[in-house]
N, CA, C and O atoms as a MOPAC input file, in Angstrom:
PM7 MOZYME 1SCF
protein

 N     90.10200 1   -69.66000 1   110.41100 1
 C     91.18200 1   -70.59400 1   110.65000 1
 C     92.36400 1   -70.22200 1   109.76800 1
 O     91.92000 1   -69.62600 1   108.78600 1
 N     93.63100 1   -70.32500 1   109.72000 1
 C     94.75100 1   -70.02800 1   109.15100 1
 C     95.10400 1   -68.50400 1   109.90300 1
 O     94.53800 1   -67.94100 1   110.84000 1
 N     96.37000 1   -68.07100 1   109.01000 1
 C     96.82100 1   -67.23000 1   109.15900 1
 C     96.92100 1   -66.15800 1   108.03200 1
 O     97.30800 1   -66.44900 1   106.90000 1
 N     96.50200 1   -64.74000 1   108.45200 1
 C     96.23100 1   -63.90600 1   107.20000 1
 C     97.70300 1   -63.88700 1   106.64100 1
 O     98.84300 1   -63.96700 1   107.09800 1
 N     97.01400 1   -63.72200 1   105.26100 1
 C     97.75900 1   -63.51900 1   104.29900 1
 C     98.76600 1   -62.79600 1   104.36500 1
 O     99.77300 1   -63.31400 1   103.88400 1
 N     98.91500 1   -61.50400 1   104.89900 1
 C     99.59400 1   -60.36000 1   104.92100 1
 C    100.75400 1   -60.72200 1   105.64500 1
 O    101.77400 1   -60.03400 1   105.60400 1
 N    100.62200 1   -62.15100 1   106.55000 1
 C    102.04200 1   -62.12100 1   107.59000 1
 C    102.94000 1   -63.18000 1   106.47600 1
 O    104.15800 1   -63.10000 1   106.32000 1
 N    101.97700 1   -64.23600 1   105.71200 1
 C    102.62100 1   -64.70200 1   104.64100 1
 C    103.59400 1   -64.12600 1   104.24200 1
 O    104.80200 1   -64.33900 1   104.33700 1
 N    102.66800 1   -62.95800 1   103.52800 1
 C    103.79200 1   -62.10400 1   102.28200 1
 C    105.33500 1   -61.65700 1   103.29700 1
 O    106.50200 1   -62.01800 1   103.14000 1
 N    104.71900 1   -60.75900 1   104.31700 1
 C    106.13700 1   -60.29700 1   105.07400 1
 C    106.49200 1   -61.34800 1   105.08400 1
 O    106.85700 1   -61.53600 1   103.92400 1
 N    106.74800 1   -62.77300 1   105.96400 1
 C    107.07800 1   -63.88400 1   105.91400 1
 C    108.09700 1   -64.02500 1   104.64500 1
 O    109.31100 1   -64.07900 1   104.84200 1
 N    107.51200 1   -64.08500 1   103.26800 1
 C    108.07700 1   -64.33000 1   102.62100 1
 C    109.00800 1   -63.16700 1   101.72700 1
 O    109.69800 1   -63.46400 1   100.75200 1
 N    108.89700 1   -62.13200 1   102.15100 1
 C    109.37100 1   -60.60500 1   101.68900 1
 C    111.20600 1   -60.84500 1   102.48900 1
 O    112.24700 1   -60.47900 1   101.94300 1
 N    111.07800 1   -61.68100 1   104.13000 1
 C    112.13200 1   -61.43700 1   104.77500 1
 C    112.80600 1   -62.33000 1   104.52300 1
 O    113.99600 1   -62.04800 1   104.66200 1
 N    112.55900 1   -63.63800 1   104.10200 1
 C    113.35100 1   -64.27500 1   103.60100 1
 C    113.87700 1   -64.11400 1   102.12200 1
 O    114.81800 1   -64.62600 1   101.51500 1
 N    113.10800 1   -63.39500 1   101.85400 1
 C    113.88400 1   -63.14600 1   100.10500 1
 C    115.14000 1   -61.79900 1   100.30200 1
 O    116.25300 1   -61.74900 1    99.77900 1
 N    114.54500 1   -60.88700 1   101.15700 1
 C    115.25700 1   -60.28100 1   101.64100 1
 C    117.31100 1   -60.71400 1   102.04500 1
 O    118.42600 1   -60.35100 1   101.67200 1
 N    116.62600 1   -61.74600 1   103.07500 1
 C    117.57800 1   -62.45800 1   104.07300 1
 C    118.64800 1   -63.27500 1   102.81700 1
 O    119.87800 1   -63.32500 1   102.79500 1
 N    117.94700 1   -63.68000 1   102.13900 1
 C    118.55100 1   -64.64700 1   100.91000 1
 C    119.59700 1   -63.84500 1    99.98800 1
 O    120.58800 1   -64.42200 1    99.53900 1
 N    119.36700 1   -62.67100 1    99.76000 1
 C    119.95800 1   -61.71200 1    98.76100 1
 C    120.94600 1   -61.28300 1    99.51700 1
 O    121.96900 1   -60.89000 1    98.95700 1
 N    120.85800 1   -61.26900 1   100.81000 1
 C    121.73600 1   -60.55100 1   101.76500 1
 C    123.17200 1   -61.75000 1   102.09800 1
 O    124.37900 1   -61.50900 1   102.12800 1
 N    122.58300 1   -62.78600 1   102.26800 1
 C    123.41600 1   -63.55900 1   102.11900 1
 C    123.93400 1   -64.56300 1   100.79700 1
 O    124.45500 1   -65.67900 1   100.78400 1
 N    123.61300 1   -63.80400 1    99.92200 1
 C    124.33800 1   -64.52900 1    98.81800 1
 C    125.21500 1   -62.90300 1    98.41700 1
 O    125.93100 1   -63.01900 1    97.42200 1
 N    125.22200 1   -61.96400 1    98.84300 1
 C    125.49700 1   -60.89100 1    98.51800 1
 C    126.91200 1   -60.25000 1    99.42500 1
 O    128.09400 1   -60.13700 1    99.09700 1
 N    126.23300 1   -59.93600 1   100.58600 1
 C    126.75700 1   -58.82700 1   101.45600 1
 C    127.83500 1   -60.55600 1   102.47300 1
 O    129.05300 1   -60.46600 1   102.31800 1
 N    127.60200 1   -61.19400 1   102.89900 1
 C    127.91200 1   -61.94100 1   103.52900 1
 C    128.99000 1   -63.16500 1   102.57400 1
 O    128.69500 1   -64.29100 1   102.17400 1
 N    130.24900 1   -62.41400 1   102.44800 1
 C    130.79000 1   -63.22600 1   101.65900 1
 C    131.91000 1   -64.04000 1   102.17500 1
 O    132.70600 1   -64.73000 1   101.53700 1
 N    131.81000 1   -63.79400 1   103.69700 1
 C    132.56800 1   -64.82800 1   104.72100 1
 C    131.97000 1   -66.18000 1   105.04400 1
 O    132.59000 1   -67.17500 1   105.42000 1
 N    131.06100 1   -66.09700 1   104.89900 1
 C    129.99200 1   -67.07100 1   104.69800 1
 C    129.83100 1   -68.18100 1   103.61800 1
 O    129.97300 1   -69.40000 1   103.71100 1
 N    129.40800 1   -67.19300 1   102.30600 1
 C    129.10200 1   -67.98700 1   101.65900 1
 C    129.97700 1   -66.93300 1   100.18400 1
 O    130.40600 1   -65.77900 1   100.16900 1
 N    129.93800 1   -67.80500 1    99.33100 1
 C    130.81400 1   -67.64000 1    97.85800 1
 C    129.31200 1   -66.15200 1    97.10100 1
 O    128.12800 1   -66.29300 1    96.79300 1
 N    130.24800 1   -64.92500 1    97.09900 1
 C    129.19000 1   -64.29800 1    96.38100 1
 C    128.71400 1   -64.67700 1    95.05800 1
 O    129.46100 1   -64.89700 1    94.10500 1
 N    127.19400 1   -64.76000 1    95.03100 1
 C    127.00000 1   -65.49400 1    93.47500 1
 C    125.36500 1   -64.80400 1    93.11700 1
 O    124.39500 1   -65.13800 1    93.79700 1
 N    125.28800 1   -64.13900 1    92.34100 1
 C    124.24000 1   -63.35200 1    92.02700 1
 C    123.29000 1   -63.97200 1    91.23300 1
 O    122.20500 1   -63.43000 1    91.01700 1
 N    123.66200 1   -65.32800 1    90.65900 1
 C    122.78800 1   -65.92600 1    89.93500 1
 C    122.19100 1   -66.87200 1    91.51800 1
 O    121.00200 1   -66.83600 1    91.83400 1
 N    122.81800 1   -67.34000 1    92.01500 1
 C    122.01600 1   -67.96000 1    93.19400 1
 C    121.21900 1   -67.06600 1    94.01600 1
 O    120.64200 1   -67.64800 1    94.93500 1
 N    121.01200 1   -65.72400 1    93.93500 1
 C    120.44200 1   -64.53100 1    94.81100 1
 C    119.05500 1   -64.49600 1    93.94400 1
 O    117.97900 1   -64.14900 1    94.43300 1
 N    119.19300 1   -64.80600 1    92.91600 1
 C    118.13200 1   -64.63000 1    91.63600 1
 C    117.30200 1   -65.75100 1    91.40600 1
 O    116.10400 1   -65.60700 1    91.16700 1
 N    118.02100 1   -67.20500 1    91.47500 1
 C    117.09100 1   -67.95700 1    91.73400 1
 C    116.26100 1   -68.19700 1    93.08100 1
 O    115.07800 1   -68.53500 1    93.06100 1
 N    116.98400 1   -67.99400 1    94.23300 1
 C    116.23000 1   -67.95200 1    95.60500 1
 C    115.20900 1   -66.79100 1    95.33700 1
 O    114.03000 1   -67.02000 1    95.61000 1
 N    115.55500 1   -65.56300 1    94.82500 1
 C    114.03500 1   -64.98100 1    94.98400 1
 C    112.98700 1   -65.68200 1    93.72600 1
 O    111.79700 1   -65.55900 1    94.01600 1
 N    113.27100 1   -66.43700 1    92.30000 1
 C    112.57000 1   -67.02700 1    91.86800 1
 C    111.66300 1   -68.33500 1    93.10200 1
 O    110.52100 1   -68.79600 1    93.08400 1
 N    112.59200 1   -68.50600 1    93.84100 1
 C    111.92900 1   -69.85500 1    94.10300 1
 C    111.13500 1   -69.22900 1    95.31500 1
 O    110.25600 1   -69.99100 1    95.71700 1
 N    111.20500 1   -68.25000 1    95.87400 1
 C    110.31500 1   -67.24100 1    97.18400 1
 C    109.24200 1   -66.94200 1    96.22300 1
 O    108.13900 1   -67.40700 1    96.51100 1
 N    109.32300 1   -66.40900 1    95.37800 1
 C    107.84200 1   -66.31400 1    94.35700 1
 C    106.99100 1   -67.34800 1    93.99200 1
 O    105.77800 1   -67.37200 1    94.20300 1
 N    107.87500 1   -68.48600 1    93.25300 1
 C    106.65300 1   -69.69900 1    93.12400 1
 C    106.09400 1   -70.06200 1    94.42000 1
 O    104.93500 1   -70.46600 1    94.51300 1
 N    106.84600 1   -69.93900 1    95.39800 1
 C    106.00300 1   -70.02800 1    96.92700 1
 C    104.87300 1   -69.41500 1    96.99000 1
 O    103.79600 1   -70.00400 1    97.07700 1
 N    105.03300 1   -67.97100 1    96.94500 1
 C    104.26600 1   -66.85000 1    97.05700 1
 C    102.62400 1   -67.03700 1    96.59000 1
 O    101.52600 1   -66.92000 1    97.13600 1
 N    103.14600 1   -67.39900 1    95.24800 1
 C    102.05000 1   -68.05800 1    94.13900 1
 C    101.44800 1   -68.80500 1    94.48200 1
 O    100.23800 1   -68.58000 1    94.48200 1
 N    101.91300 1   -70.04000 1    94.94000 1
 C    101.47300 1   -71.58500 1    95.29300 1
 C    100.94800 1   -70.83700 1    96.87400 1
 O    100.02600 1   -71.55500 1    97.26000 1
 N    101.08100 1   -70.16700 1    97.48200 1
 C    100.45700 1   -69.75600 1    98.80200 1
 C     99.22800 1   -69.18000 1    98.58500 1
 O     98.19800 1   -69.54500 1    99.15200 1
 N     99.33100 1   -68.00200 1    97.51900 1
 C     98.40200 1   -66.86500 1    97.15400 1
 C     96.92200 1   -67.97000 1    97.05100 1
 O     95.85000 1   -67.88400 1    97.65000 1
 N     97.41400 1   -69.00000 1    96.02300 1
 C     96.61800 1   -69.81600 1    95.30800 1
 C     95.84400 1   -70.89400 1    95.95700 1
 O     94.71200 1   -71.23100 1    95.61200 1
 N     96.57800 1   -71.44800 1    96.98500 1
 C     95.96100 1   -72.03500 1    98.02200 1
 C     95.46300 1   -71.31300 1    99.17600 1
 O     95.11200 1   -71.98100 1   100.14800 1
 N     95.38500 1   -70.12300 1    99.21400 1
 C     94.38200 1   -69.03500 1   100.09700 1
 C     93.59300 1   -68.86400 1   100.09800 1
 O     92.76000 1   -68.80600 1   101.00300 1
 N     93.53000 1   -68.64400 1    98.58500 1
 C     92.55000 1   -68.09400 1    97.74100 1
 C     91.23800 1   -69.11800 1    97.80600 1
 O     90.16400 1   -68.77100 1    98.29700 1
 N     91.49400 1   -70.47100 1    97.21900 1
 C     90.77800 1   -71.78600 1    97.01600 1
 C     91.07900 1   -72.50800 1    97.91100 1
 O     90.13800 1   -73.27700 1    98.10900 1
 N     92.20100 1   -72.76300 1    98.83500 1
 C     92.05600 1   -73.76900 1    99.54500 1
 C     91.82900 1   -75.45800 1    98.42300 1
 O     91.78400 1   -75.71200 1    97.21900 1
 N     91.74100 1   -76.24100 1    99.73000 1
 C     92.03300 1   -77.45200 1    99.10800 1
 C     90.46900 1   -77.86000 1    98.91700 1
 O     89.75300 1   -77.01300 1    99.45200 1
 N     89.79800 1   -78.82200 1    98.36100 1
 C     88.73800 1   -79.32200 1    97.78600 1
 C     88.38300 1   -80.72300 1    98.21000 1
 O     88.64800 1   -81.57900 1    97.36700 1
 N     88.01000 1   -81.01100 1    98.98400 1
 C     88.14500 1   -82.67500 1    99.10300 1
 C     86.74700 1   -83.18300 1    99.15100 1
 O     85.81400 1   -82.74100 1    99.82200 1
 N     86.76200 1   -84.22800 1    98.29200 1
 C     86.03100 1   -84.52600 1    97.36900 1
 C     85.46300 1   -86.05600 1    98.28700 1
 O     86.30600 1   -86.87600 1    98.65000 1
 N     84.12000 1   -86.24700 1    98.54400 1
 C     83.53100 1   -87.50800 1    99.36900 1
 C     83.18600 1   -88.52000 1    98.16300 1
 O     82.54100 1   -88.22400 1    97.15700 1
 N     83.75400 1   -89.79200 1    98.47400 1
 C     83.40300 1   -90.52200 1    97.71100 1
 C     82.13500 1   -91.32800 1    97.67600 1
 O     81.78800 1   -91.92900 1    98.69200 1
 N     81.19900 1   -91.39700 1    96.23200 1
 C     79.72800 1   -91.77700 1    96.65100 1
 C     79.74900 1   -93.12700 1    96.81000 1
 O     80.58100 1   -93.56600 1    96.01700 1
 N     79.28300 1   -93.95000 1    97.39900 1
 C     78.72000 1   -95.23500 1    97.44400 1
 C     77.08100 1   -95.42900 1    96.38400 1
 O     75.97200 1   -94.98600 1    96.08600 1
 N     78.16000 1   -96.50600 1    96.20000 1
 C     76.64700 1   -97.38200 1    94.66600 1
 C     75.72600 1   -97.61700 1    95.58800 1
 O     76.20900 1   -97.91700 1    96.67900 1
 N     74.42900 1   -97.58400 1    95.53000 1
 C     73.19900 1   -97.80700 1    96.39000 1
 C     72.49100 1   -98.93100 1    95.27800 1
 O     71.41500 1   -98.73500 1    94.71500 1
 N     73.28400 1  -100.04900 1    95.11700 1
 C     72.81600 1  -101.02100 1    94.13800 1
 C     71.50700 1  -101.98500 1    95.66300 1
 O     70.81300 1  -102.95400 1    95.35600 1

């Protein structure tokens, strides 16, 4: 179930990509600013991470016991 990992990463490779390109090359657009090119790929990484990490482990869900008083 899910989707492999590997389309993740590209997934997230093209938008970091796409992000640099337009804080960069595309300055009809938008105001060139290299510190905003730097945090968008910071914030494509904690993704990355928080993806890797929930791949890896997945979520845990936990059944709650009933007292058998």
């Amino acid at each position: 179930m899910g989707v492999y990992f590997r389309f993740i990463a590209i997934f997230l490779g093209i938008i970091g990509i796409l992000n640099v390109l337009c804080e960069t090359v595309m300055g009809f657009m938008n105001t060139a600013d290299l510190q905003d090119a730097l945090y968008g790929i910071i914030g494509v990484g904690i993704a990355f991470v928080f993806l890797l990490i929930m791949s890896k482990y997945g979520v845990v869900v936990y059944k709650k016991e009933e007292n058998k008083n």
